[in-house]
N, C-alpha and C positions, 0 to 999 in steps of 0.2 A: 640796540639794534646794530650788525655788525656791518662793515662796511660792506662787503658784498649782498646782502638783503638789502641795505638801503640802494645800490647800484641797479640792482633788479627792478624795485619797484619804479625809478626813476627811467628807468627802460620801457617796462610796460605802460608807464603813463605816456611816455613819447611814442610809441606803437599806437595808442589807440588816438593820441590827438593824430598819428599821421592815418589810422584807418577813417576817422571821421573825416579827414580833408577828402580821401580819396572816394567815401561814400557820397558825401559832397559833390564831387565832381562828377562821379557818374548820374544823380539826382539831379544836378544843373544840365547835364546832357540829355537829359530825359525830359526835363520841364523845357527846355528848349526846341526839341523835337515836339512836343504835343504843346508848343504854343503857349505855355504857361508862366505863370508871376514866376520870375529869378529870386526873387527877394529873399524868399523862404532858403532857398539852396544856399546862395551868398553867406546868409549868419550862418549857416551850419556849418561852410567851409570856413568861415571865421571863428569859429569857438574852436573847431580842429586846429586848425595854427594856433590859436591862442594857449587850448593847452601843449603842444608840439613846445611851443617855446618858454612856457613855465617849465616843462620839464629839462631842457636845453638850461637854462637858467638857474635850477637846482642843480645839475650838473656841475655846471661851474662855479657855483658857490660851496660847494662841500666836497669834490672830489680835486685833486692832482695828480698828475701821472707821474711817478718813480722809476724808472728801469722797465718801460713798458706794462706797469703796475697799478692797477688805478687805486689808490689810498684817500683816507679822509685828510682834508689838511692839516688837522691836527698831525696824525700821523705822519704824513709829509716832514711840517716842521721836524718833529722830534728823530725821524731817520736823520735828514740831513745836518740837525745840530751832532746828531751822534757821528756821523761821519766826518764832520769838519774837527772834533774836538778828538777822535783816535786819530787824523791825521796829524793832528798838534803835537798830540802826545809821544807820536812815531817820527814827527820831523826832527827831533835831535838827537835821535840813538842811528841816522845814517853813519855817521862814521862811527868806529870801533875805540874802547876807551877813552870816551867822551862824558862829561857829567854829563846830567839831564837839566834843561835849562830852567827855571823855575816857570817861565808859561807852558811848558810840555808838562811839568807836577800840574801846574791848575788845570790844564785839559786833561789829566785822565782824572781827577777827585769829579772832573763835570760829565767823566764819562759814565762814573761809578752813579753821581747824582743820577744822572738819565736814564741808567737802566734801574736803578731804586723807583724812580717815580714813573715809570711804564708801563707800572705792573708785569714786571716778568719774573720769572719762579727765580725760588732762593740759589737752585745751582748758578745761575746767570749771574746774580745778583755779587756769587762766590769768584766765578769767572772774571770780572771786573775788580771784586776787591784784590783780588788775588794779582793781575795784572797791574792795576796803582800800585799797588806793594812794592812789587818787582822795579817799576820805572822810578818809585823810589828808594831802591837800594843805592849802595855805593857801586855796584857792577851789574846794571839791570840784564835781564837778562829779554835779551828783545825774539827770540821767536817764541819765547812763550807766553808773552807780551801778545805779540801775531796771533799766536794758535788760539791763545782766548777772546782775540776779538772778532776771529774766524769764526768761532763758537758762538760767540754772541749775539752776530749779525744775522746764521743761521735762525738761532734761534727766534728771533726778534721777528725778521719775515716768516718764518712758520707759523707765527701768531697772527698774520696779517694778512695769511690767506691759505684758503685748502686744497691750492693746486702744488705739490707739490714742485715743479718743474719750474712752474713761474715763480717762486720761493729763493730755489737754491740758483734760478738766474739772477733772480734783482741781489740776493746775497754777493755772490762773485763778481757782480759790477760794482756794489757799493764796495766789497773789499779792494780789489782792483783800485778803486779810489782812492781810499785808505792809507794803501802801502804806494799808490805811485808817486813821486815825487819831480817838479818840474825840473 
């Protein structure tokens, strides 16, 4: 199930425990006006909260926000190790005829790992190898280094949600990331 379907369902269910509370409530206003047992209203407005906050709950257990993004935490994880490990790999090609430091080679082979094991199509899989390659030359060649992992990032949030626009924003921040440097 993808994450936005799980999002959804996770919604609806906290709609209807908050329709029960508010059915609830106008049912305790009415058993109050005609004099009657509260008791009965009371659980009802308690099973509405009750599920309000299992859904609230699931929430927080399977979802994280990315760039204004709501993602599975798996997902989460694997964006931001991607992102820490192209910034790795991009921290030693700032200055111009420079080697490449040997933790900048092992961040892009984990960069190659991580889009290998995310399941993302073989062009991507090309874009990364083809990128590692580069950073391991003797004169890498760094924006196209950049361009692929521009490419990458795109790709990666186009699979991770069908808004286009919310896509190519959370893309541009994580790149933004990426290539800034403190």
């Amino acid at each position: 199930m993808s994450a936005s379907t799980e999002a959804i369902l996770i919604d609806l269910i906290f709609g209807l425990g908050a329709l029960i509370v508010i059915a609830g409530l106008i049912g305790l206003l009415s058993s109050r006006r005609h004099k009657r047992s509260l008791r009965p209203m009371m659980s009802v407005i308690l099973c509405g909260v009750g599920i309000a906050v299992i859904a609230l709950l699931l929430n927080n257990l399977l979802f994280k926000t990315y760039a204004q993004l709501r993602v599975k935490k798996t997902q989460y994880y694997e964006i931001t190790s991607l992102t820490t490990n192209m910034h790795q790999s991009l921290a030693g090609s700032r200055t111009p005829h420079q080697p490449i430091s040997p933790q900048a080679k092992k961040a892009s082979r984990n960069v190659t790992y991580l889009v290998k094991h995310t399941n993302q199509t073989t062009k991507t899989i090309q874009l990364a190898q083809q990128a590692q390659h580069s950073l391991a030359s003797q004169h890498p060649q760094v924006a196209l280094v950049r361009h692929n992992y521009r490419l990458i990032l795109n790709r990666q949030f186009a699979t991770l949600t069908t808004d286009k626009s919310a896509a190519k924003q959370a893309s541009h921040h994580t790149y933004q990331q990426v290539i800034h440097y403190n």
